[in-house]
PQR file with spaces between the fields and no chain letter, atoms N, CA, C, O and H, PARSE charges and radii, in Angstrom:
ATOM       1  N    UNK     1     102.282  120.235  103.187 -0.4000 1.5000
ATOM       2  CA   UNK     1     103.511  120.500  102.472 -0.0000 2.0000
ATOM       3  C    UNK     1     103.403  119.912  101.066  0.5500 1.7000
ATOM       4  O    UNK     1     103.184  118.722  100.838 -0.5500 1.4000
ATOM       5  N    UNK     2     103.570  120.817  100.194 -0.4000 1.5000
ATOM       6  CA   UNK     2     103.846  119.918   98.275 -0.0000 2.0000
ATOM       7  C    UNK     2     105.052  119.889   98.312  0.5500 1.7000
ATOM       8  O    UNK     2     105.930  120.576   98.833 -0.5500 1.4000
ATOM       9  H    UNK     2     103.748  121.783  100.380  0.4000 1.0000
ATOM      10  N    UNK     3     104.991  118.730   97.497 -0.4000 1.5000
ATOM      11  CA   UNK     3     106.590  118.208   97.181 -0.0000 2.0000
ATOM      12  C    UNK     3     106.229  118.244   95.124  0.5500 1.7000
ATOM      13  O    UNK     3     105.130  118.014   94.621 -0.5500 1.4000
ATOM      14  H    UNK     3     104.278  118.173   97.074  0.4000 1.0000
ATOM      15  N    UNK     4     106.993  118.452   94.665 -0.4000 1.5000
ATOM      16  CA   UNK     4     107.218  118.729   93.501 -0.0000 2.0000
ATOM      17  C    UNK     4     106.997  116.771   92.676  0.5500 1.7000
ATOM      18  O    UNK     4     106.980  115.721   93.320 -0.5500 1.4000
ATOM      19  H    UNK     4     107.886  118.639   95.073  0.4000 1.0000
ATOM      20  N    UNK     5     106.877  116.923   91.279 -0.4000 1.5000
ATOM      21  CA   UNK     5     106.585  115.610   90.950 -0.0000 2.0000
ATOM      22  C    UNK     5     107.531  114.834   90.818  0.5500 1.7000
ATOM      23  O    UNK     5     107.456  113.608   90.898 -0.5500 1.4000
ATOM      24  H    UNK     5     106.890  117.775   90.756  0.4000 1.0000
ATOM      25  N    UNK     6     108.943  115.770   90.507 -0.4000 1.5000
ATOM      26  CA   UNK     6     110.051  114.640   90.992 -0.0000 2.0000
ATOM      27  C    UNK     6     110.323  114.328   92.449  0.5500 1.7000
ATOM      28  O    UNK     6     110.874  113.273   92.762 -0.5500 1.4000
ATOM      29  H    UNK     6     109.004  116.766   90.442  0.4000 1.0000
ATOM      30  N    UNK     7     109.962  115.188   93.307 -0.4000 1.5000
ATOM      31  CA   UNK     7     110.479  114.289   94.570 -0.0000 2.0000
ATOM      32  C    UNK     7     109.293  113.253   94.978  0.5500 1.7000
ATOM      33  O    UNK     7     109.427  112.300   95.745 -0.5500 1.4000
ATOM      34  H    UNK     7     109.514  116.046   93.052  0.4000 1.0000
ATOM      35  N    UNK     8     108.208  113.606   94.362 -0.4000 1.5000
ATOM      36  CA   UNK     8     107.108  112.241   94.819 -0.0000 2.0000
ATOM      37  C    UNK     8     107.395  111.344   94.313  0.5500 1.7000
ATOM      38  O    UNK     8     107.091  110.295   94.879 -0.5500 1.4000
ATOM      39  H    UNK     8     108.099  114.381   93.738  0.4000 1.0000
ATOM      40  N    UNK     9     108.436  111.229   92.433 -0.4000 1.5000
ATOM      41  CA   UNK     9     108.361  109.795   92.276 -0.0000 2.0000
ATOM      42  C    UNK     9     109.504  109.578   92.670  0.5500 1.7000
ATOM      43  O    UNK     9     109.906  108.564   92.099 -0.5500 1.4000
ATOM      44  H    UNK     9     108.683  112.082   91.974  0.4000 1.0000
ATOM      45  N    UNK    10     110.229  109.967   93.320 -0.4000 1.5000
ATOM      46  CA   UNK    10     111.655  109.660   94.231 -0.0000 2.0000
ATOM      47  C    UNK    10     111.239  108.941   95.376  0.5500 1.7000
ATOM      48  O    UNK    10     111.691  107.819   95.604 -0.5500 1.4000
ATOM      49  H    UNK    10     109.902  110.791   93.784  0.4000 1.0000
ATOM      50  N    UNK    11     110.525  109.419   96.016 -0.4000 1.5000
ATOM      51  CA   UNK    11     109.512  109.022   97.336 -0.0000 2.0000
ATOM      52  C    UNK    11     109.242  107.622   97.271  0.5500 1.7000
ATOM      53  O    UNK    11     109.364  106.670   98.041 -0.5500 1.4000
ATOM      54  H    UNK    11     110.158  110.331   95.831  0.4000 1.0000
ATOM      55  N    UNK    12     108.879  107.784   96.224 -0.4000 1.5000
ATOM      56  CA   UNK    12     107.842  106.328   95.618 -0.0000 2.0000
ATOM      57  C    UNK    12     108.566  105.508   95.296  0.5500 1.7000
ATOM      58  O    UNK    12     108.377  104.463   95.918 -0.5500 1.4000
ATOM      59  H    UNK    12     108.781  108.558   95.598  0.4000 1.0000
ATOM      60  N    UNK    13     109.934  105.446   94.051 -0.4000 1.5000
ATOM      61  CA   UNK    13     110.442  104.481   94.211 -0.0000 2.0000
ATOM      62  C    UNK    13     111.729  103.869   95.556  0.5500 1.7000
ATOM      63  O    UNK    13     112.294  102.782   95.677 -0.5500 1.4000
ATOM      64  H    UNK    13     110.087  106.296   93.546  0.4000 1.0000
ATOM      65  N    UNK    14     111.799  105.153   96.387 -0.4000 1.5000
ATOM      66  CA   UNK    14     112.568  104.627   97.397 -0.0000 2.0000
ATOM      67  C    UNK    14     111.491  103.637   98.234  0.5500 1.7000
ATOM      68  O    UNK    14     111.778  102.736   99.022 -0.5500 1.4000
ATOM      69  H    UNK    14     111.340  106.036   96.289  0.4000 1.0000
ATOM      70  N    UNK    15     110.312  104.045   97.857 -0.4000 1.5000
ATOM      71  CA   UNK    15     109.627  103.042   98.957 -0.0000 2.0000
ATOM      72  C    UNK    15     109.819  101.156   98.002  0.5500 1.7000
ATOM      73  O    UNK    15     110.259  100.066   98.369 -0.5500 1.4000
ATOM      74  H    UNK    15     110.079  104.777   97.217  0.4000 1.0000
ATOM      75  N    UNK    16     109.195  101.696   96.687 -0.4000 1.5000
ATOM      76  CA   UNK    16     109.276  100.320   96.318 -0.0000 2.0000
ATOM      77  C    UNK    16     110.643   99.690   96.429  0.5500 1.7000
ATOM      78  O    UNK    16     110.736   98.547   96.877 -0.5500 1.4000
ATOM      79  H    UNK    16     108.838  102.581   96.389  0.4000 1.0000
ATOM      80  N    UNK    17     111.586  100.290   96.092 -0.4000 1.5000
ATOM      81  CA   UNK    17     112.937   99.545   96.307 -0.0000 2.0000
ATOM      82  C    UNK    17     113.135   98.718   97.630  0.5500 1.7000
ATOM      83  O    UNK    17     113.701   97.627   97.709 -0.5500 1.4000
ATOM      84  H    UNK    17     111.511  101.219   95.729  0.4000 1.0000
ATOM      85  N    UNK    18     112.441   99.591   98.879 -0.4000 1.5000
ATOM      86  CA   UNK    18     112.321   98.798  100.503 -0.0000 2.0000
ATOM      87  C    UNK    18     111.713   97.553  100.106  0.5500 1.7000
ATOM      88  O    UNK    18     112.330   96.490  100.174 -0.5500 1.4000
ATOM      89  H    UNK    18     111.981  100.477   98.815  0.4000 1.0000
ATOM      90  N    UNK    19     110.254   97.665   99.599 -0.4000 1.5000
ATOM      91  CA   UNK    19     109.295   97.073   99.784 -0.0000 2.0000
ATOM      92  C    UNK    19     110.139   95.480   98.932  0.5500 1.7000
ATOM      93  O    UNK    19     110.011   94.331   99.355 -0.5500 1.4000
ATOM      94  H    UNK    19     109.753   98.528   99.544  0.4000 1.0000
ATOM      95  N    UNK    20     110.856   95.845   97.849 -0.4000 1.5000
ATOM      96  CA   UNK    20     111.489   94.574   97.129 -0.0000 2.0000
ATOM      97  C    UNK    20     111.957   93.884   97.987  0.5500 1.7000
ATOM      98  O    UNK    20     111.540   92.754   98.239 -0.5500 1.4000
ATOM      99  H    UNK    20     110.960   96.778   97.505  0.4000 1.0000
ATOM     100  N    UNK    21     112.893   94.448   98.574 -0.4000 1.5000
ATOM     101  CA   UNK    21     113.821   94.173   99.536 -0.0000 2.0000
ATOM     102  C    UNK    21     113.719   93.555  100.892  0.5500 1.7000
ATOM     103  O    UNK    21     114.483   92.757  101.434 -0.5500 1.4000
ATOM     104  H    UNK    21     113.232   95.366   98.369  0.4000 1.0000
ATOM     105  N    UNK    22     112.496   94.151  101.369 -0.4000 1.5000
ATOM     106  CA   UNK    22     111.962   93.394  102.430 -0.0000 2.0000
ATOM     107  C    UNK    22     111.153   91.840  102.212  0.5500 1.7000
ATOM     108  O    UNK    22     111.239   90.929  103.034 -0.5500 1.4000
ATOM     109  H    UNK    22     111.875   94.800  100.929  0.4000 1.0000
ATOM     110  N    UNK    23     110.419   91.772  101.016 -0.4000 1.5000
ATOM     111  CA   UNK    23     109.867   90.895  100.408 -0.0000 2.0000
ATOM     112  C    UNK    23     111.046   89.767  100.356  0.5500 1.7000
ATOM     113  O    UNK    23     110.796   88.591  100.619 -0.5500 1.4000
ATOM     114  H    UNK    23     110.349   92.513  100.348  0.4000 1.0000
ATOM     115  N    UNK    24     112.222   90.174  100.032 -0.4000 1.5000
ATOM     116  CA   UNK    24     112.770   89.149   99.735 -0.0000 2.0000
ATOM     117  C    UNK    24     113.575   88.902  101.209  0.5500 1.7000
ATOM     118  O    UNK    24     113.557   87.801  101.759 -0.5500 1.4000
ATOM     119  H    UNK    24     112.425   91.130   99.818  0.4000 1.0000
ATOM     120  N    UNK    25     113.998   89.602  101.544 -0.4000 1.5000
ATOM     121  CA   UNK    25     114.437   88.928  103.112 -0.0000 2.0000
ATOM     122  C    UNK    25     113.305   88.716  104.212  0.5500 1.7000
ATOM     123  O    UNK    25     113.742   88.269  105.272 -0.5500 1.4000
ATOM     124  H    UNK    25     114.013   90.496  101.097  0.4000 1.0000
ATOM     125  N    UNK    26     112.174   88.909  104.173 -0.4000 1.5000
ATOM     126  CA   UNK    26     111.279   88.735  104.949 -0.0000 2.0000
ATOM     127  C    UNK    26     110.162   87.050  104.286  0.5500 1.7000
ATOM     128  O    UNK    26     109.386   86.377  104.965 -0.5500 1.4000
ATOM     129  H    UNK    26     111.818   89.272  103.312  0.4000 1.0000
ATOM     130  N    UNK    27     110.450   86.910  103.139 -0.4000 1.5000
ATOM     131  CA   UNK    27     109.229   86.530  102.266 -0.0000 2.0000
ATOM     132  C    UNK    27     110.177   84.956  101.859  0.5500 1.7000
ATOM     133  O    UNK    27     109.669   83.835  101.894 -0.5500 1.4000
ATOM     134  H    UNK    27     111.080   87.457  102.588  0.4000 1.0000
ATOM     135  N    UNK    28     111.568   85.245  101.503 -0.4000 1.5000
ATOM     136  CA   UNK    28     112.044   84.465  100.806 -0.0000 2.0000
ATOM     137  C    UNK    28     111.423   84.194   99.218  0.5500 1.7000
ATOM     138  O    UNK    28     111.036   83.158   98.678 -0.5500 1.4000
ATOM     139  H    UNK    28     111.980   86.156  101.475  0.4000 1.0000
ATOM     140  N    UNK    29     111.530   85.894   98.632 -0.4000 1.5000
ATOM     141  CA   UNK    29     111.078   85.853   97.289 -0.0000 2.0000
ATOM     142  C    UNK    29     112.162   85.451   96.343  0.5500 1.7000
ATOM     143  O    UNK    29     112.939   84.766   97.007 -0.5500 1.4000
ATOM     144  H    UNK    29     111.844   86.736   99.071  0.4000 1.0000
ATOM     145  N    UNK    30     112.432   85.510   95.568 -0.4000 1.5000
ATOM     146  CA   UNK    30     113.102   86.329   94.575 -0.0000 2.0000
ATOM     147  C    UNK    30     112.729   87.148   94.570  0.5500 1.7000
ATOM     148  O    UNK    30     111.769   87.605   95.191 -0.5500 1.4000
ATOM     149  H    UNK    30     111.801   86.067   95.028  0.4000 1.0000
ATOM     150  N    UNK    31     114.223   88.098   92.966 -0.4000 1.5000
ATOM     151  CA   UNK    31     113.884   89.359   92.970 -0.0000 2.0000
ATOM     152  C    UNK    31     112.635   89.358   92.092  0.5500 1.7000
ATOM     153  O    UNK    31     111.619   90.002   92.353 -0.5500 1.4000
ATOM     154  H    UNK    31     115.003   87.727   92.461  0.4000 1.0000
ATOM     155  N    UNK    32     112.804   88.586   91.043 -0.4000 1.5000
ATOM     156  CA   UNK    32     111.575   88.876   90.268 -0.0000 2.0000
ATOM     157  C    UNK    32     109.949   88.656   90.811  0.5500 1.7000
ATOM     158  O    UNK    32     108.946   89.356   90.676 -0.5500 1.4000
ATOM     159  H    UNK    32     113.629   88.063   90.831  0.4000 1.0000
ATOM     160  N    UNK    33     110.079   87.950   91.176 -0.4000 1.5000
ATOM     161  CA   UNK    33     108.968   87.159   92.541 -0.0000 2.0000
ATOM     162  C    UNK    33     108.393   88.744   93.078  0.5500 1.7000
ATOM     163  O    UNK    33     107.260   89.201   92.926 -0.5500 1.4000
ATOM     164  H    UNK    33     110.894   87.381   91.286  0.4000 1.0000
ATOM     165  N    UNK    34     109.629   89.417   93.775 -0.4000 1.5000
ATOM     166  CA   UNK    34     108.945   90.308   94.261 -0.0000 2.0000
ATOM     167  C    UNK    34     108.633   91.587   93.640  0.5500 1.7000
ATOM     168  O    UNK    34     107.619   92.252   93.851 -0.5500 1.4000
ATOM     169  H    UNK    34     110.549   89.045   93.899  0.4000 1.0000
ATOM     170  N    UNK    35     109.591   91.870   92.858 -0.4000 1.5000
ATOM     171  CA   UNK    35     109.283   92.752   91.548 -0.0000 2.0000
ATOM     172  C    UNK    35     107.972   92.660   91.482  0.5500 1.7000
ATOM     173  O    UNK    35     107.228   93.222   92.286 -0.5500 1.4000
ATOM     174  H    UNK    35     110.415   91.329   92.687  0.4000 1.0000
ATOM     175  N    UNK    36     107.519   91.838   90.377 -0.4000 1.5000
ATOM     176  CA   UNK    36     106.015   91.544   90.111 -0.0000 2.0000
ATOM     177  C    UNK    36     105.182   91.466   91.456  0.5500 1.7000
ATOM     178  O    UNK    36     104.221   92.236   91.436 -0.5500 1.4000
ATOM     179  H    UNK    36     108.123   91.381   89.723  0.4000 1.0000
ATOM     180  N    UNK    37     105.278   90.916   92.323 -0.4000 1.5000
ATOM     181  CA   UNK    37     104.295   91.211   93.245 -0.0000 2.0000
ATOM     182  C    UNK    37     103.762   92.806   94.113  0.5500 1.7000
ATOM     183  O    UNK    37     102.627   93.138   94.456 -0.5500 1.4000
ATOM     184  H    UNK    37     106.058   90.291   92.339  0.4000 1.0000
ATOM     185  N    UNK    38     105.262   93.648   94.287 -0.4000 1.5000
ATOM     186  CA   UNK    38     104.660   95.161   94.216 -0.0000 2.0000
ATOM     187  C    UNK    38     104.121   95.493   92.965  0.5500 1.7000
ATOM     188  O    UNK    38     103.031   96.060   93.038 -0.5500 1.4000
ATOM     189  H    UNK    38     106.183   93.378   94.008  0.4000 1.0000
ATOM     190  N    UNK    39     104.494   95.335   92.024 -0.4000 1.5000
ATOM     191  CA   UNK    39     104.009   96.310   91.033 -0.0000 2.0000
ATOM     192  C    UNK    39     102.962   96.226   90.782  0.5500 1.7000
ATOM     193  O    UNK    39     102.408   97.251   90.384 -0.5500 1.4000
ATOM     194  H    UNK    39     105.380   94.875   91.966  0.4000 1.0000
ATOM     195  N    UNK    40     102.028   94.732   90.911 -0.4000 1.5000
ATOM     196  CA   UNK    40     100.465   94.586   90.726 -0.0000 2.0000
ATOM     197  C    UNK    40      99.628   94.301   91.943  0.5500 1.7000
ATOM     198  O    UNK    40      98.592   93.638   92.001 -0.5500 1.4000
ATOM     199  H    UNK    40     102.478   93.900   91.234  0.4000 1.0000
ATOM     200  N    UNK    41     100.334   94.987   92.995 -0.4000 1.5000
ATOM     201  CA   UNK    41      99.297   95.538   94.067 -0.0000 2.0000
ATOM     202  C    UNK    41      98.716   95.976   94.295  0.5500 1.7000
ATOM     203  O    UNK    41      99.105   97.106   94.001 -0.5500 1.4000
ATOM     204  H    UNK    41     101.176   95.525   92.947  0.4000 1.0000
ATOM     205  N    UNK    42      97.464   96.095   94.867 -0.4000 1.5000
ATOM     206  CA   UNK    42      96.709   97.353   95.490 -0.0000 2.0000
ATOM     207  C    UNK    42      97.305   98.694   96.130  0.5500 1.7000
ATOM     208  O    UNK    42      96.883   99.833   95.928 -0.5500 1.4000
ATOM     209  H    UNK    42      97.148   95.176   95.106  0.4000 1.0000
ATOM     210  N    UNK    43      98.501   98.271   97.041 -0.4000 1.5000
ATOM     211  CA   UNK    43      98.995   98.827   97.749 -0.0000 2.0000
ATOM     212  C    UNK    43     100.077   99.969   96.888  0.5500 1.7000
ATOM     213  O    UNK    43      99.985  101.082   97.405 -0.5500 1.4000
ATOM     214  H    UNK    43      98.844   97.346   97.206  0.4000 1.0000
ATOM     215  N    UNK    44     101.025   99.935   95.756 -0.4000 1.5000
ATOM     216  CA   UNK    44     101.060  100.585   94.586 -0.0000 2.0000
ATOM     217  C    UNK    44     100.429  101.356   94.118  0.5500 1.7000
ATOM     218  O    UNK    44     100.624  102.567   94.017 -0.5500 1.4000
ATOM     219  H    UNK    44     101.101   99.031   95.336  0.4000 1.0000
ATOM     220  N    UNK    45      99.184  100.421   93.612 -0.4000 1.5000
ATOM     221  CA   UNK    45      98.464  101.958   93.403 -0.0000 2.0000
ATOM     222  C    UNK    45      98.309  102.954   93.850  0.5500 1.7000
ATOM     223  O    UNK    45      98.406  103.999   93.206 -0.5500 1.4000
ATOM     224  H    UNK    45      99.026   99.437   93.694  0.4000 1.0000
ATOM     225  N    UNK    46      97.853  102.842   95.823 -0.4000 1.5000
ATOM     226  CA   UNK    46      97.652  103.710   96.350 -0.0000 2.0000
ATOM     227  C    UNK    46      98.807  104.567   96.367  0.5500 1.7000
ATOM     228  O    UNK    46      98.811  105.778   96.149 -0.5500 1.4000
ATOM     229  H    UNK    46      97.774  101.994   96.347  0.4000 1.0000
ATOM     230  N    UNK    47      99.756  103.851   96.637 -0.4000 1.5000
ATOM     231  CA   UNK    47     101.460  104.912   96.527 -0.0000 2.0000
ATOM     232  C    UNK    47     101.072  105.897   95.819  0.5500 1.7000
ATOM     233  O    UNK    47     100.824  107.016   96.268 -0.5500 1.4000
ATOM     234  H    UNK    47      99.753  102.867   96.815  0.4000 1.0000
ATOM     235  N    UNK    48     100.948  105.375   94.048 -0.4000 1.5000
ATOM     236  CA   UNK    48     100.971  106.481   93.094 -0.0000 2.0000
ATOM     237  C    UNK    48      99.757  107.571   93.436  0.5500 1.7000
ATOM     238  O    UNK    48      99.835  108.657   92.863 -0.5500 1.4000
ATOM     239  H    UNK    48     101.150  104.466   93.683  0.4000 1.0000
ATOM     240  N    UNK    49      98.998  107.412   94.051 -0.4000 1.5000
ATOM     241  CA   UNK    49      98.068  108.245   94.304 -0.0000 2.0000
ATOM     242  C    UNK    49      98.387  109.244   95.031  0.5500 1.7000
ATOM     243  O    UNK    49      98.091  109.104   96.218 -0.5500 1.4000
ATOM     244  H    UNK    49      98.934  106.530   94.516  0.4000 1.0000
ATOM     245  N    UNK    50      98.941  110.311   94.715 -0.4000 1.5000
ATOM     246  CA   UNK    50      99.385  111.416   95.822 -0.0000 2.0000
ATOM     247  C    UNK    50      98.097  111.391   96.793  0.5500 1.7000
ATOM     248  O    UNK    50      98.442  111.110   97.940 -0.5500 1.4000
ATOM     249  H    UNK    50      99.181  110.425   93.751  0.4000 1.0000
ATOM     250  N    UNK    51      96.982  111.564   96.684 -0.4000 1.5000
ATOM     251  CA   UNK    51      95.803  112.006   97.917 -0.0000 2.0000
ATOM     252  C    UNK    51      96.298  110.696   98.845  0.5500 1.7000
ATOM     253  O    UNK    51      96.351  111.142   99.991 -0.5500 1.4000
ATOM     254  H    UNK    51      96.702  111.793   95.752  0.4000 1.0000
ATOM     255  N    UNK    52      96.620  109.519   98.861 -0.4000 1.5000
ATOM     256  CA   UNK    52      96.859  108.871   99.846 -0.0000 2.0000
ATOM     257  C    UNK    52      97.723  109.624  100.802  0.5500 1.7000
ATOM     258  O    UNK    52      97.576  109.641  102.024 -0.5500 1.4000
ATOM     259  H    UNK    52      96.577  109.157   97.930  0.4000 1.0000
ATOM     260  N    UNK    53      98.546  110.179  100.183 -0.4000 1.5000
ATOM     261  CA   UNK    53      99.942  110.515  101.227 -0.0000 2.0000
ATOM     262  C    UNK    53     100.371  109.051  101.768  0.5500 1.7000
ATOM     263  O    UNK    53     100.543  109.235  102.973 -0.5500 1.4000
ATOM     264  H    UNK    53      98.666  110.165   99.190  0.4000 1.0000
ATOM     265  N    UNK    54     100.582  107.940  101.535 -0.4000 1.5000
ATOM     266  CA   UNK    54     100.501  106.854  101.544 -0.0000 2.0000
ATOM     267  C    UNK    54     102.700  107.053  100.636  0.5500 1.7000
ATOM     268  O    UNK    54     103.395  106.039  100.706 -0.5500 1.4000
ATOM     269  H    UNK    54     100.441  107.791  100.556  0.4000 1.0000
ATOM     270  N    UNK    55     103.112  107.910  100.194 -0.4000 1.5000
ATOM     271  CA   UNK    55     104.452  108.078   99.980 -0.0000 2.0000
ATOM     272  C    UNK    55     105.065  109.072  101.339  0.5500 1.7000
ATOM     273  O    UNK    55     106.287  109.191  101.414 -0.5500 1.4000
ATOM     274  H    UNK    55     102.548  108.733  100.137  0.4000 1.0000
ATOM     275  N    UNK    56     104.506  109.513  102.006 -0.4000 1.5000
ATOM     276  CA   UNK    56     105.004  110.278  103.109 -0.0000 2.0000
ATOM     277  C    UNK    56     105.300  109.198  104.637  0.5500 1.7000
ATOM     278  O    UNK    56     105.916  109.504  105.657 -0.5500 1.4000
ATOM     279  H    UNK    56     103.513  109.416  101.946  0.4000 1.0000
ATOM     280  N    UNK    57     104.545  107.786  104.265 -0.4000 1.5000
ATOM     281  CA   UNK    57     104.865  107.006  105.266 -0.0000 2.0000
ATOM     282  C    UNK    57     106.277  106.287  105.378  0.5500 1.7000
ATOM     283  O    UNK    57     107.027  106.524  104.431 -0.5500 1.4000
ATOM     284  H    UNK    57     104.044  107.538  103.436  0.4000 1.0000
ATOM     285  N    UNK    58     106.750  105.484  106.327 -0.4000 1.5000
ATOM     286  CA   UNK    58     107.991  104.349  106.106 -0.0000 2.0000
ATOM     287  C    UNK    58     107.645  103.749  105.757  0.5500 1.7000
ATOM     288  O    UNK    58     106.425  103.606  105.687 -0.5500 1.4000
ATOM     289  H    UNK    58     106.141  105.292  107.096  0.4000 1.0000
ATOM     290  N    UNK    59     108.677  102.812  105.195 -0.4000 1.5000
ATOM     291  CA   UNK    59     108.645  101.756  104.266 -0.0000 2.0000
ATOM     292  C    UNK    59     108.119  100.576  105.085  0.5500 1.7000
ATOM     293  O    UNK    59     107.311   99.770  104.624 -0.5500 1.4000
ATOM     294  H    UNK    59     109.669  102.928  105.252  0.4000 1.0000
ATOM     295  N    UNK    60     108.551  100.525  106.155 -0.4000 1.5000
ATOM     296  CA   UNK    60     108.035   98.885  107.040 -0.0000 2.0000
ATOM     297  C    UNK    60     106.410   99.482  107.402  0.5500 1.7000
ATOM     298  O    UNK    60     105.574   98.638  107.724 -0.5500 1.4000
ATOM     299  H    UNK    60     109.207  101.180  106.529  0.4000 1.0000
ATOM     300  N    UNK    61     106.064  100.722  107.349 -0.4000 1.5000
ATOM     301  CA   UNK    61     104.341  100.727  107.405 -0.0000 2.0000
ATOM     302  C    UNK    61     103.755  100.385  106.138  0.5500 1.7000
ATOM     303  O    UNK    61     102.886   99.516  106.063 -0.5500 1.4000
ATOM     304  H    UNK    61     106.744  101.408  107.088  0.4000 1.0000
ATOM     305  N    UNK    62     104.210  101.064  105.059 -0.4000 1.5000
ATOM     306  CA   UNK    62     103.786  100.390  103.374 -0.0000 2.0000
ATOM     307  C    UNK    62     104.114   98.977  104.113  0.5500 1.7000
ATOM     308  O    UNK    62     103.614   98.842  105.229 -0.5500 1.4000
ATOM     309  H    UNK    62     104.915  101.770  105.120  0.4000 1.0000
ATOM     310  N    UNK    63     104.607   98.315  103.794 -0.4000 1.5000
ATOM     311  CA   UNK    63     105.267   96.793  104.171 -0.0000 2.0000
ATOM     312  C    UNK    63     104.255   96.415  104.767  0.5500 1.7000
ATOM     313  O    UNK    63     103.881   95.442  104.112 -0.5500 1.4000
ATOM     314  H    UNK    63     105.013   98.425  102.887  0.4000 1.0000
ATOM     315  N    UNK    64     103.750   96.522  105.376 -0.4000 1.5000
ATOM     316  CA   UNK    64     102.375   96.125  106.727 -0.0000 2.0000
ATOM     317  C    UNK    64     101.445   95.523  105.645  0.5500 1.7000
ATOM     318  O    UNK    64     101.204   94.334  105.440 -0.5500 1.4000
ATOM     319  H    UNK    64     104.054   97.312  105.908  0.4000 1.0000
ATOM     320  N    UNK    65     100.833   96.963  104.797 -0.4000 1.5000
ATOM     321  CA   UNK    65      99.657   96.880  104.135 -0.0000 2.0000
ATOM     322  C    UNK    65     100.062   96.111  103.189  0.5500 1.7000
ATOM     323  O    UNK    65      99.136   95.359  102.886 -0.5500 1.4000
ATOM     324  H    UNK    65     101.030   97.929  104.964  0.4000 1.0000
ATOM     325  N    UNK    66     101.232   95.867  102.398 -0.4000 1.5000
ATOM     326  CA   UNK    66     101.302   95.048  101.722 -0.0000 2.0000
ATOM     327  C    UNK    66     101.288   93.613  101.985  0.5500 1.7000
ATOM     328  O    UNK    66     100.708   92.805  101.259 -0.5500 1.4000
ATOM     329  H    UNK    66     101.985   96.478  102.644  0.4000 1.0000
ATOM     330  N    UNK    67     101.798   93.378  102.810 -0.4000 1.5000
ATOM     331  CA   UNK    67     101.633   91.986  103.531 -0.0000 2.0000
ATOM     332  C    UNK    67     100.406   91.588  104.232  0.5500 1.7000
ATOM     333  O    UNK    67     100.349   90.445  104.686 -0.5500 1.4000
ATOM     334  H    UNK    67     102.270   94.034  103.400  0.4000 1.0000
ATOM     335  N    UNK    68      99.251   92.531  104.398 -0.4000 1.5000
ATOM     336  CA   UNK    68      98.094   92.144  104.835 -0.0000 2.0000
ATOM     337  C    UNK    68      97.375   91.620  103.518  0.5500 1.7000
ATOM     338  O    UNK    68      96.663   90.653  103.247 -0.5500 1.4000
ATOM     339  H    UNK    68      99.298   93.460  104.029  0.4000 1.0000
ATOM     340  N    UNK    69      97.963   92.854  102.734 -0.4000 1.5000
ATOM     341  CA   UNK    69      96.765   92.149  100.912 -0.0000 2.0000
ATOM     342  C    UNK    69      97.423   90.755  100.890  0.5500 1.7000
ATOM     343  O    UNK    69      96.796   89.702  100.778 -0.5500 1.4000
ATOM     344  H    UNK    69      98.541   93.640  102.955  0.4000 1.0000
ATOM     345  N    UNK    70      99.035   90.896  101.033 -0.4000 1.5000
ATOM     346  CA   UNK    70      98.896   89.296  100.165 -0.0000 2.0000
ATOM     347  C    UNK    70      98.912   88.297  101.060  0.5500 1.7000
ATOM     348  O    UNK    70      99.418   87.269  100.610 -0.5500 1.4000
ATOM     349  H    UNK    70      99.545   91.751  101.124  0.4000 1.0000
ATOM     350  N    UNK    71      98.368   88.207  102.668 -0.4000 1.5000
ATOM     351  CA   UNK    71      97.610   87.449  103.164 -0.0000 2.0000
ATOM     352  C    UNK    71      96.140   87.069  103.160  0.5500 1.7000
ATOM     353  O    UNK    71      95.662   85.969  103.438 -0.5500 1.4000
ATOM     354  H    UNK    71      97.957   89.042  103.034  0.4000 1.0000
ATOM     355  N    UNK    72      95.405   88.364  102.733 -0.4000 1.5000
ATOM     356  CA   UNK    72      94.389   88.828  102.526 -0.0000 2.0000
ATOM     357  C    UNK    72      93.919   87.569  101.167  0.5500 1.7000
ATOM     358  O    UNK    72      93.124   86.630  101.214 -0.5500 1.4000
ATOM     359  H    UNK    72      95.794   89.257  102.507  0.4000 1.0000
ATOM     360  N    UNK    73      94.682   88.001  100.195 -0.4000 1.5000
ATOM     361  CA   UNK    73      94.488   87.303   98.303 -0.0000 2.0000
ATOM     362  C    UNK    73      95.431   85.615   99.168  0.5500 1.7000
ATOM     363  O    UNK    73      94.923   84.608   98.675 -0.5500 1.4000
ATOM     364  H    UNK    73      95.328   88.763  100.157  0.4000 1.0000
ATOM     365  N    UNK    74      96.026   85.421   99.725 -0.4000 1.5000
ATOM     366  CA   UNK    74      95.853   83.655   99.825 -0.0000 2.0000
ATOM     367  C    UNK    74      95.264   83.631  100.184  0.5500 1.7000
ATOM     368  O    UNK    74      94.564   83.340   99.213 -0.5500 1.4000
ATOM     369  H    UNK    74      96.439   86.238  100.125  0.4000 1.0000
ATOM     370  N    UNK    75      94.127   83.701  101.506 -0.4000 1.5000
ATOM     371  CA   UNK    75      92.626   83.682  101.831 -0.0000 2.0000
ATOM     372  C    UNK    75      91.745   82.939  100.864  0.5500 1.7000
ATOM     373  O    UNK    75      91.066   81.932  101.060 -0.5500 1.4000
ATOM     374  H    UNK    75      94.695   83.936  102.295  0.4000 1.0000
ATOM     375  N    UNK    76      91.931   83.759   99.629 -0.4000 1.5000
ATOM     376  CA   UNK    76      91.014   84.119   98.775 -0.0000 2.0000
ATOM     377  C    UNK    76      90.597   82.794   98.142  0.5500 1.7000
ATOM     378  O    UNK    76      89.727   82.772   97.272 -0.5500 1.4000
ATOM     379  H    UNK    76      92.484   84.577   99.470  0.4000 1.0000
C-alpha cells in the first residue's frame, strides 16, 4: 500500500510524539531530555526512511527499538 508524503510525515510524527511521551513517563525524562534524545537516534532515522516501513509499526514497538539503542549506547 503507498501512502502519499503527507500521510507518511503524519505517520512519523504521530509516532515521535508517542515516543516523547513514553520517554518521559516510562524514562522519567524531561521534555527536552526526550526531545533531543529521539531526534538523534538511530531509530529516527530509520522512521524517516520509508523502505523501513518502520512508520507502519506501533508506537510501543518503535519504543522497544528505541530503548534497546539507548541501553545499547550506556553499554558503550
Amino acid at each position: 500500500m503507498q501512502v502519499t508524503q503527507t500521510e507518511f510525515q503524519f505517520m512519523v510524527e504521530g509516532i515521535v510524539i508517542d515516543l516523547v511521551v513514553m520517554l518521559i513517563e516510562r524514562k522519567g525524562y524531561t521534555t527536552e531530555q526526550a526531545v533531543k534524545t529521539v531526534y538523534s537516534s538511530h531509530v529516527y532515522k530509520a522512521l524517516l526512511n520509508p523502505q523501513t516501513s518502520l512508520y507502519y509499526q506501533s508506537s510501543g514497538y518503535v519504543c522497544s527499538y528505541l530503548l534497546q539503542e539507548l541501553q545499547a549506547n550506556k553499554c558503550s
